[in-house]
C-alpha positions, 0 to 999 in steps of 0.5 A: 378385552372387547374386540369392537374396533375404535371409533375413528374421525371420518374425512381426516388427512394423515399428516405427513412430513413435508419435504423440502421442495425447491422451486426451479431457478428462474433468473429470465423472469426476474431480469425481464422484470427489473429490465422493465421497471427501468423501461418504464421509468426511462432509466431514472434511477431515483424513480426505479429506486422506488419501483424496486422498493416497492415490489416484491421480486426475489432479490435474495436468490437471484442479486446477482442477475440483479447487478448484472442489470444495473452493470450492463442492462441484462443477464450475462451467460453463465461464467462470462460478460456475453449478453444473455437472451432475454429483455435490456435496457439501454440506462446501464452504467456501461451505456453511461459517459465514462466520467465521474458526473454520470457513473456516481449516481449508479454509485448512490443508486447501488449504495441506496440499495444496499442499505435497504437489503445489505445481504446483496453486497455478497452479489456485488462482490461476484459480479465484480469479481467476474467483470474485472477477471473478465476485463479483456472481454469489454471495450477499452471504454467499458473498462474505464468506465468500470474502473471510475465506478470502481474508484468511486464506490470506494471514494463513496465507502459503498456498504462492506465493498472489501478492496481485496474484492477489486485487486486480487482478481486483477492479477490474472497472469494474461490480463497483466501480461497483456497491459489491461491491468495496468491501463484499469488500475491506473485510471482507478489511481486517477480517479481516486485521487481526485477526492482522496489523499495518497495515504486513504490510496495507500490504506485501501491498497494495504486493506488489499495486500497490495501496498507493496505490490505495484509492480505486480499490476506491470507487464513482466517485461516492464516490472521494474522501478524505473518503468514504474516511474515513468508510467506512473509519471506520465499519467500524472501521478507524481505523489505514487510514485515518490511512495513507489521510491520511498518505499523501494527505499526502506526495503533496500536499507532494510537489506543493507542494515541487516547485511552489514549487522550480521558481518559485524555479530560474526567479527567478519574482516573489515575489508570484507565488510567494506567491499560488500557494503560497497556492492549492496549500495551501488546495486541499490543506488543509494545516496551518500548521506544516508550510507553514512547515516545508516552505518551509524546506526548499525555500529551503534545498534550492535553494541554491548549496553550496559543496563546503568553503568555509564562508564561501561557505556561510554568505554564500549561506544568509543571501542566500537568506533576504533573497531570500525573506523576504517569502515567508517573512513571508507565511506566518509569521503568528502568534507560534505559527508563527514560533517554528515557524519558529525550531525548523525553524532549529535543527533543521537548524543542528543536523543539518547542519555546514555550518549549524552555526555560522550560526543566530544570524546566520540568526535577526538575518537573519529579525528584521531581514527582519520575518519574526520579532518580537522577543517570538518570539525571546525566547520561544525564548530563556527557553522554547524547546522543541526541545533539539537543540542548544538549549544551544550555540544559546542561549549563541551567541544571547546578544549578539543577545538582550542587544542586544534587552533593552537596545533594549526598555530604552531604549525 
């Protein structure tokens, strides 16, 4: 082996691994920068639109500082909406009117925006976030502003703005309590509607898990329908709150529906039943008619069908309605709603096959159970409302009809 020592390059650099070396956040700088592109276009959004697309600022590490400009003209402090040292500028949209005309083109400018760099949206995202949980700390006017731009960028579908992104952070337990949260939303509510239907509300709310939730933007104090509506009522916003009563409906029925159908599946004694049915319909203020309406439905809902057998049908119908007419007596107890009861009869006969052939039968049933009276079925008779199949009923109801005029005549 020789021992001579092998030629090397002179002057070369032995390479190294390079590390990852983080340069030191700068936030000041970038919004000294963007504050001065808005002075020296003196707050034209179009122009500093322009100016922004053209430089080549670092929007990817410092969108939140960035939005905070847009919003209220310079940085914030960490973890709140006090204004940071460093460069403002006066053309922020808390320095606007607080009205639709001025807020929108902030709106068109964020959206320009976010079309040309659509990772900022996540930015958008946490500055919204932190300004709606820290609304108590802006002026009454600052936060109507917010919300029209709020009710706006979803008016506007603003690129990916998630609506959870808005409500969620509303329900902080000291800005509820406080009426802050009623006073935003309801001016978002204002706002929205006037270019939107109550059902594009309704699915952004729903998108937000808050469709069934209105009350929980209420003071605890005030967290009840009635309140609800007479807010809501005040401010103008009538449609709400029908969907509030429609929906405090459905929850309500539900609860008697499901009542009522777990008594009947336990054979739980008729008194019994009338008398919590009674109680569940006075706590919940329900009008008479759909009482009727929902008791035909449950009592009709817990039969036994047969798969084909008609007659099996037709016996197990009529058993369930002698079973529970004293249910249905209860109830019925005027002209007005038995007719009522007549008219949910004929609808279902008429909806459902299996029932078409049996509504003279049903009705005889409920006159000899002294559910219906006989001027009530007369009244049907000569003047019945309902035409769903009202023709082919009023000729199969004839011998039943004939049989009570010639009883009335003996008499």
């Amino acid at each position: 082996m020789s021992s001579k020592e092998k030629p090397t390059l002179g002057g070369t650099r032995i390479k190294t691994r390079k590390r990852n070396i983080a340069a030191p956040l700068d936030p000041a700088s970038f919004s000294d920068a963007i504050v001065q592109i808005y002075l020296d276009n003196g707050g034209d959004l179009e122009l500093v639109a322009k100016s922004i697309e053209s430089s080549d600022l670092n929007f990817s590490r410092y969108g939140d500082t960035f939005f905070e400009v847009v919003f209220v003209g310079g940085r914030t402090q960490p973890g709140t909406v006090k204004p940071e040292e460093g460069d403002r500028h006066p053309y922020s949209m808390l320095d606007c009117v607080a009205q639709r005309e001025t807020i929108l083109p902030f709106v068109l400018y964020i959206q320009k925006t976010l079309r040309r760099r659509p990772f900022l949206i996540k930015n958008l995202e946490n500055v919204m976030r932190k300004f709606l949980q820290s609304l108590e700390f802006f002026e009454e006017n600052e936060r109507k502003k917010l919300a029209i731009f709020t009710a706006l960028a979803f008016s506007q579908k603003l690129s990916g703005l998630p609506p959870e992104t808005v409500f969620q952070p509303l329900l902080k337990d000291n800005l509820v309590a406080k009426g802050i949260v009623l006073s935003f939303i309801t001016e978002f509510f204002k706002e929205y509607l006037k270019e939107n239907t109550l059902d594009d509300l309704i699915a952004l709310l729903k998108k937000g898990k808050m469709e069934d939730n209105l009350l929980d933007f209420f003071p605890s104090a005030k967290r009840s329908s009635e309140a609800l509506s007479e807010h809501f009522i005040k401010e103008g916003l009538t449609s709400l709150v029908e969907y509030n009563e429609k929906k405090m409906f459905e929850v309500k029925l539900k609860e008697i529906k499901s009542t009522l159908t777990t008594m009947i599946n336990d054979e739980a004694a008729i008194p019994e039943v009338i008398e919590t049915v009674k109680q569940q319909v006075k706590d919940a203020k329900f009008p008479d008619l759909e009482v009727i309406r929902m008791l035909w439905d449950v009592l009709m809902e817990a039969v036994q069908w047969s798969g084909k057998n008609q007659q099996q049908n037709s016996n197990a119908a009529l058993r369930q309605v002698k079973a529970w007419a004293e249910l249905l007596n209860a109830f019925c107890t005027s002209g007005r709603l038995e007719l009522e009861l007549i008219y949910k009869v004929q609808t279902q006969c008429y909806e459902d096959a299996k029932l078409m052939k049996l509504f003279p039968e049903i009705i005889r049933t409920l006159y000899d159970q002294d559910v219906l009276a006989e001027d009530t079925v007369l009244l049907w008779f000569r003047k019945g409302s309902n035409q769903k199949g009202r023709q082919s009923f009023v000729k199969a109801l004839e011998p039943f009809v004939k049989w009570l005029e010639e009883a009335e005549e003996e008499e």
